[in-house]
N, C-alpha and C positions, 0 to 999 in steps of 0.2 A: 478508587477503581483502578482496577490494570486491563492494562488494552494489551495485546501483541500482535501484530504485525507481520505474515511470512508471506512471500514469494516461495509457492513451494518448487514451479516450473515440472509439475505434473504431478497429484496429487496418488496417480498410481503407483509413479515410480518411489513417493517419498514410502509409501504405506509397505515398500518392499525392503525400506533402508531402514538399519538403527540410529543410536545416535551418532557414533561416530561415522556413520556413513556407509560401512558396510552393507551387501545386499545379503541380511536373512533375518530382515523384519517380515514381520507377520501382520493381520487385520489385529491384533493385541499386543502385541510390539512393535512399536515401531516408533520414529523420528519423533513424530504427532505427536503421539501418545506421552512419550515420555517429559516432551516440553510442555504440554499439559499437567501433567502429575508434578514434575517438578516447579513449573511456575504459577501454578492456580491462576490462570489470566478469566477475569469477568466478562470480557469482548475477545474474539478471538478471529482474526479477519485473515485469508486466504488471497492472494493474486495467480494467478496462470495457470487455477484447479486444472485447466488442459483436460476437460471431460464436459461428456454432455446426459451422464448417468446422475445422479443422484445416490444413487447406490453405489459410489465411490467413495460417499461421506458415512454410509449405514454403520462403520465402525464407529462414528463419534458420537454416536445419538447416547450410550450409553457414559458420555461427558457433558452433552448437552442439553438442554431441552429444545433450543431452538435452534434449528439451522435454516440460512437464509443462502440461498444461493441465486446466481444471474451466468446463465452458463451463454456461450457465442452461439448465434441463431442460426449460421451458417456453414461456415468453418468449424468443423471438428475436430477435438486435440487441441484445440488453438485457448488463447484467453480465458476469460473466465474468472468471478470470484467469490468468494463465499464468508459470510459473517455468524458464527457461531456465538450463543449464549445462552446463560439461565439465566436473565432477566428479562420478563415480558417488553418487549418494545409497543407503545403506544402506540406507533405508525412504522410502517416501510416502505420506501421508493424505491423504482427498481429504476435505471438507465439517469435519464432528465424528466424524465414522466411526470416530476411532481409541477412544473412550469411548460406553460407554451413556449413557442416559440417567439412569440409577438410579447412577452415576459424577459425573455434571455438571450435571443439570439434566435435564429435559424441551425438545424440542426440535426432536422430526417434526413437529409440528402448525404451525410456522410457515414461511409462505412463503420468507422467506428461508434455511432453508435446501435450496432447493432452484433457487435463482439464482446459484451459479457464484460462491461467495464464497470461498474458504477453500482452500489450499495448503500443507501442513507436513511439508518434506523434512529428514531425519538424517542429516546427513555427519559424516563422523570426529571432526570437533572443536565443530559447531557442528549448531546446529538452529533453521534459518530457515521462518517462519511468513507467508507473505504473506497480507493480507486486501484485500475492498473490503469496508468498512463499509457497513451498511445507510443512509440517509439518512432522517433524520426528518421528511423533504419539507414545504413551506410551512405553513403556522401547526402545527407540529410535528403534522400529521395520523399520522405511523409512531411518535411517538415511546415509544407503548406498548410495539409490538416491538423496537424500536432497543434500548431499557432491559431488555428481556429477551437481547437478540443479548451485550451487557457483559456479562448476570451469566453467561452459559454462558462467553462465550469466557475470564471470567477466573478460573471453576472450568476451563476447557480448559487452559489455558497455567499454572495452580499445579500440574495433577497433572503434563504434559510437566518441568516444572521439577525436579518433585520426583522421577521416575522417570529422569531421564535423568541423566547425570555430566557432559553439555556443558553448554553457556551456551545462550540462547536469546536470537535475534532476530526481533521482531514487527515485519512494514513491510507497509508497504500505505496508501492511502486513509484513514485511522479517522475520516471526515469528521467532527474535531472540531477548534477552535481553541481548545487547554485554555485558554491566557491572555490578557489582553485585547492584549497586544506581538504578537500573532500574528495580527490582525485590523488594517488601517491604519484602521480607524476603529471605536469599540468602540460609540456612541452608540447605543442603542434596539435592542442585540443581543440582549436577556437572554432572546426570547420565539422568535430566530430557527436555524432549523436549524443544527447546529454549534456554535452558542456556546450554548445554554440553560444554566442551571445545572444541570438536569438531567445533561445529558452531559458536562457538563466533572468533576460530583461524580466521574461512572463513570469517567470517563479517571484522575483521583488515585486511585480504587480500584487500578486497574490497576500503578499505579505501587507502593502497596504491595504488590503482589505481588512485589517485590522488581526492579521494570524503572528505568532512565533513561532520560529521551527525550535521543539521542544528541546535534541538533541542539541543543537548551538546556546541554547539560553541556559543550560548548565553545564557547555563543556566546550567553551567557544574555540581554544584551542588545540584542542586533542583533536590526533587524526583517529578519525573510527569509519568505517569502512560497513557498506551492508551490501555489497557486490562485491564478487572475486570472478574472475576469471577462472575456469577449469584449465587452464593451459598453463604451462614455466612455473608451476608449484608458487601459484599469486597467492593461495591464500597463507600458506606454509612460512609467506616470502612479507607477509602483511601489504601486499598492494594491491589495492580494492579502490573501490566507488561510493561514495554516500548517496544513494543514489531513494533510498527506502525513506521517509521522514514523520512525524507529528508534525502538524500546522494546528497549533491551538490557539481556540479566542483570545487574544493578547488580555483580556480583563482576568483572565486568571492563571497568567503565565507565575503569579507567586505561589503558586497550589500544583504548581507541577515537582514532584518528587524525585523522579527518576526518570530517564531518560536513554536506553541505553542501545549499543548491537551485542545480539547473545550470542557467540561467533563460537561457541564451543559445542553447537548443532550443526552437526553435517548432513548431506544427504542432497542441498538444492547448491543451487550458484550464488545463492542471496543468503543469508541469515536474517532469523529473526531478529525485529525491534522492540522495544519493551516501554511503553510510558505508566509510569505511576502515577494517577492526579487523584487530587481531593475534591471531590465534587458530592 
């Protein structure tokens, strides 16, 4: 199976760009389209769609059969993400819908969840989770909630783990760079959203729940980067954020094939992710 992974950071402005970034894509050419065509991805998962239309996906129906969307219920242009496939899924949850709260945590009273975060489809072998991470915005102002969004989503994903008989994979945004290799420069991070010690502790939580992050488990020292900066020509410059990740069942971290950033698509601030697994 291939999954991939984008942060498009608005799924109008991507549908207007090519590959190389340029703006004179069309509803049939464009960024999308072409990292479709070229990577035949089976899961195909969306962060920051930044729309509250549906009819901003109507171009991809003819790649897909299914399109699953969870657009922000209040804020518009904001959040947002979307899970495209030809594979019947079993089931879908939309937000934390599929647990109470008296299950997971408490979890109506915060904003985010009601900003279009959170996608988790059940297909026969596998059961793919896509998020956008809440972001703990400049001098960690969210980071209250941020450290509450962890502790529900990783009581969410122990009890899916433990009630299902598949494997699970978590991708999405988790806007965190758990290690300092995943940052091109680490100096003066420790207080900045994404790299706090705060968020990186939650991300190794996560991981004892029994996850790999797929990219580190076959390229543990390579820097690769799924953030760039639009400013001082960062990505031209290769200084980026690993910030995009797979979290896979560690019981079949040997069946992961590929793991990669496809950084030769322009158009967003992120590039897409790519995992190959055998399932």
């Amino acid at each position: 199976m291939r999954i991939i992974s984008f942060n498009l950071n608005g799924i109008r402005s991507m549908t207007s760009k090519i590959k190389n970034g340029e703006k004179k894509g069309s509803p049939t050419n464009n960024v999308i389209k072409t990292l479709i065509q070229e990577q035949r991805p089976n899961v195909l998962c969306f962060q920051e769609v930044k729309t509250q239309s549906e009819g901003d996906l109507a171009h991809l129906k003819s790649d897909f059969k299914y399109i699953l969307t969870n657009f922000s219920k209040h804020k518009k242009g904001y959040s947002g993400v979307a899970l495209l496939t030809n594979i019947r899924p079993q089931w879908v949850s939309y937000d934390f819908n599929m647990y109470t709260e008296e299950q997971i945590g408490p979890y109506n009273m915060y904003e985010w969840v009601d900003e279009g975060r959170i996608i988790t489809a059940r297909f026969s072998n596998i059961i793919v989770v896509t998020v956008y991470v809440p972001n703990s915005q400049p001098e960690l102002a969210r980071l209250d909630d941020r450290l509450k969004w962890e502790e529900i989503m990783r009581n969410y994903l122990r009890l899916l783990k433990s009630e299902n008989a598949v494997p699970v994979v978590y991708t999405g945004d988790l806007n965190v760079a758990p290690e300092d290799i995943d940052i091109h420069d680490k100096k003066n991070r420790d207080k900045v959203a994404g790299a706090s010690k705060e968020e990186r502790a939650e991300y190794k939580k996560l991981l004892d729940v029994g996850f790999v992050n797929a990219v580190r488990h076959l390229h543990p020292t390579e820097r690769k980067y799924s953030y760039f900066s639009n400013f001082a020509n960062s990505r031209e410059n290769n200084k980026g954020w690993l910030i995009d990740h797979y979290l896979v069942s560690a019981a079949i971290k040997d069946k992961i094939n590929r793991a990669d950033c496809l950084t030769e698509y322009y158009g967003s601030d992120h590039v897409p992710v790519v995992l190959d697994i055998d399932v």
